[in-house]
Short mmCIF file of the C-alpha atoms (twelve columns), coordinates in Angstrom:
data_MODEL
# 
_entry.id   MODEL 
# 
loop_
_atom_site.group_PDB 
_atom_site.id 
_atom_site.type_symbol 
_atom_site.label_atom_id 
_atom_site.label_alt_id 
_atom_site.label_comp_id 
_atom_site.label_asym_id 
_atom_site.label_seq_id 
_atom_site.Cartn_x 
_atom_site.Cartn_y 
_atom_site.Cartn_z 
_atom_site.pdbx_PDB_model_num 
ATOM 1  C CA . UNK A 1  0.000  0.000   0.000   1 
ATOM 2  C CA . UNK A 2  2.690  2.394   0.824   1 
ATOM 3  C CA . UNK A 3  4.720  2.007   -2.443  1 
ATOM 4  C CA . UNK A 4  1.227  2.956   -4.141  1 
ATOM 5  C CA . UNK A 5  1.177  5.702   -2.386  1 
ATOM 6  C CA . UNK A 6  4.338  6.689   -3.244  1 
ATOM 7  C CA . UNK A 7  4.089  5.598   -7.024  1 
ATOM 8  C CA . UNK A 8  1.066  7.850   -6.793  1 
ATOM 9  C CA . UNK A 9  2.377  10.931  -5.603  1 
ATOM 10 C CA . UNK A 10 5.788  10.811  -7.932  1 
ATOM 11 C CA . UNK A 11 2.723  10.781  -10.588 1 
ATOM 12 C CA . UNK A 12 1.117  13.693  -9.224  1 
ATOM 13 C CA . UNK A 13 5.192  15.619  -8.700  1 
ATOM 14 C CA . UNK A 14 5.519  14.719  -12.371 1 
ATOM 15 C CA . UNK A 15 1.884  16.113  -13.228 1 
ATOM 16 C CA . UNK A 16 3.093  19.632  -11.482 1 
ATOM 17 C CA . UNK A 17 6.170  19.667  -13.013 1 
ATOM 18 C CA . UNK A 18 4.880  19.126  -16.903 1 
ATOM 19 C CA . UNK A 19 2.242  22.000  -15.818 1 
ATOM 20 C CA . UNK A 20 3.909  24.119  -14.057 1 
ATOM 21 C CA . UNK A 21 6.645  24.283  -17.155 1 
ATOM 22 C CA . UNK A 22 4.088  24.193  -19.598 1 
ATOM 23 C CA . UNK A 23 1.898  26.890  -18.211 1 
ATOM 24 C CA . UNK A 24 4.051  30.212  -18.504 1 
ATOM 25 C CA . UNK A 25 4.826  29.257  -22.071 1 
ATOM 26 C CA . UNK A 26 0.970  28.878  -23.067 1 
ATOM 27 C CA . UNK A 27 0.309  32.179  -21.908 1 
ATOM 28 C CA . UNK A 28 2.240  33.624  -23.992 1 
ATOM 29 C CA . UNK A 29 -0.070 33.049  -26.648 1 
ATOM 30 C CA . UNK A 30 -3.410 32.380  -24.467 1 
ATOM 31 C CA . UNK A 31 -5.723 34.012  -22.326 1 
ATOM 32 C CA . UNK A 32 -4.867 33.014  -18.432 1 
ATOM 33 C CA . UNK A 33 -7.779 30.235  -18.494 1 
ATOM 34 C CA . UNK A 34 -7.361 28.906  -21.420 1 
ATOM 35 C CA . UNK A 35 -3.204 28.613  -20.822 1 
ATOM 36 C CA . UNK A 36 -4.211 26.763  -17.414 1 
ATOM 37 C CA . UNK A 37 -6.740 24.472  -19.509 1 
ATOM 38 C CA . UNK A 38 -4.333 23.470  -21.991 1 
ATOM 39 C CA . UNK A 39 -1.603 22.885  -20.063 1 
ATOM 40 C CA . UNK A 40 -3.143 20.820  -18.032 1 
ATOM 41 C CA . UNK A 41 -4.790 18.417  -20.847 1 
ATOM 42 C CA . UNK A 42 -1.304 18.393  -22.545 1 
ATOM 43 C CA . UNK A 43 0.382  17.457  -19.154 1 
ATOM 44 C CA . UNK A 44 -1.817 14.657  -18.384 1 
ATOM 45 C CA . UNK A 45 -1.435 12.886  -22.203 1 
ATOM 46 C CA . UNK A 46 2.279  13.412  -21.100 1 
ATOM 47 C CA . UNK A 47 2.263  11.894  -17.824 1 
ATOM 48 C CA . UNK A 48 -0.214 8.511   -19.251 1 
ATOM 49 C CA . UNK A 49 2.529  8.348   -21.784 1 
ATOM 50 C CA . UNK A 50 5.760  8.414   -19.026 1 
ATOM 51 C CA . UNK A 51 3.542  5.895   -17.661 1 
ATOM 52 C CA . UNK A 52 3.119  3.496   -20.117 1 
ATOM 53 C CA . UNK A 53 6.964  3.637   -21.044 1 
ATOM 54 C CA . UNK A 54 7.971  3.098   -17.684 1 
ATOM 55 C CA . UNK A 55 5.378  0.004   -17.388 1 
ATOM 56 C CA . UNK A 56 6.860  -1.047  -21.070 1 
ATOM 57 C CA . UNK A 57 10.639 -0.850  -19.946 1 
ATOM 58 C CA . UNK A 58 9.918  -2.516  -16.629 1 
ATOM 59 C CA . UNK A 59 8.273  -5.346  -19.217 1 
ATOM 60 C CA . UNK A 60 11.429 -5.571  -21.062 1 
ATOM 61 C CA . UNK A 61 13.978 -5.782  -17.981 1 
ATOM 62 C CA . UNK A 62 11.784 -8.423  -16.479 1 
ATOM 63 C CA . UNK A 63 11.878 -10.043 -19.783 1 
ATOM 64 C CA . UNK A 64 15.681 -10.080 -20.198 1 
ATOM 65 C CA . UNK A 65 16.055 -11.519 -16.760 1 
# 
């Protein structure tokens, strides 16, 4: 339980991260709402795709092993 926990939250640290990086550049070219909207749709397809590599090279290791 406490490794999910933890696997959950590095999620959520990476989720910030891809937003918070994401967001300042948006709004640039954005209104502020629409900058925060995007960003965070853009962010999450990111972090579902760091997820499924990291599940896909864990696949592999366990594979070579």
């Amino acid at each position: 339980m406490a490794q999910k926990m933890i696997y959950f939250s590095f999620m959520l640290g990476v989720w910030l991260v891809y937003v918070g990086s994401m967001f300042p550049i948006f709004l640039l070219f954005k209104s502020l709402g629409q900058s925060l909207h995007v960003a965070m749709v853009v962010a999450s397809v990111l972090t579902f795709l760091f997820i499924i590599v990291q599940r896909t090279f864990r696949g592999l290791v366990d594979c070579k092993n």
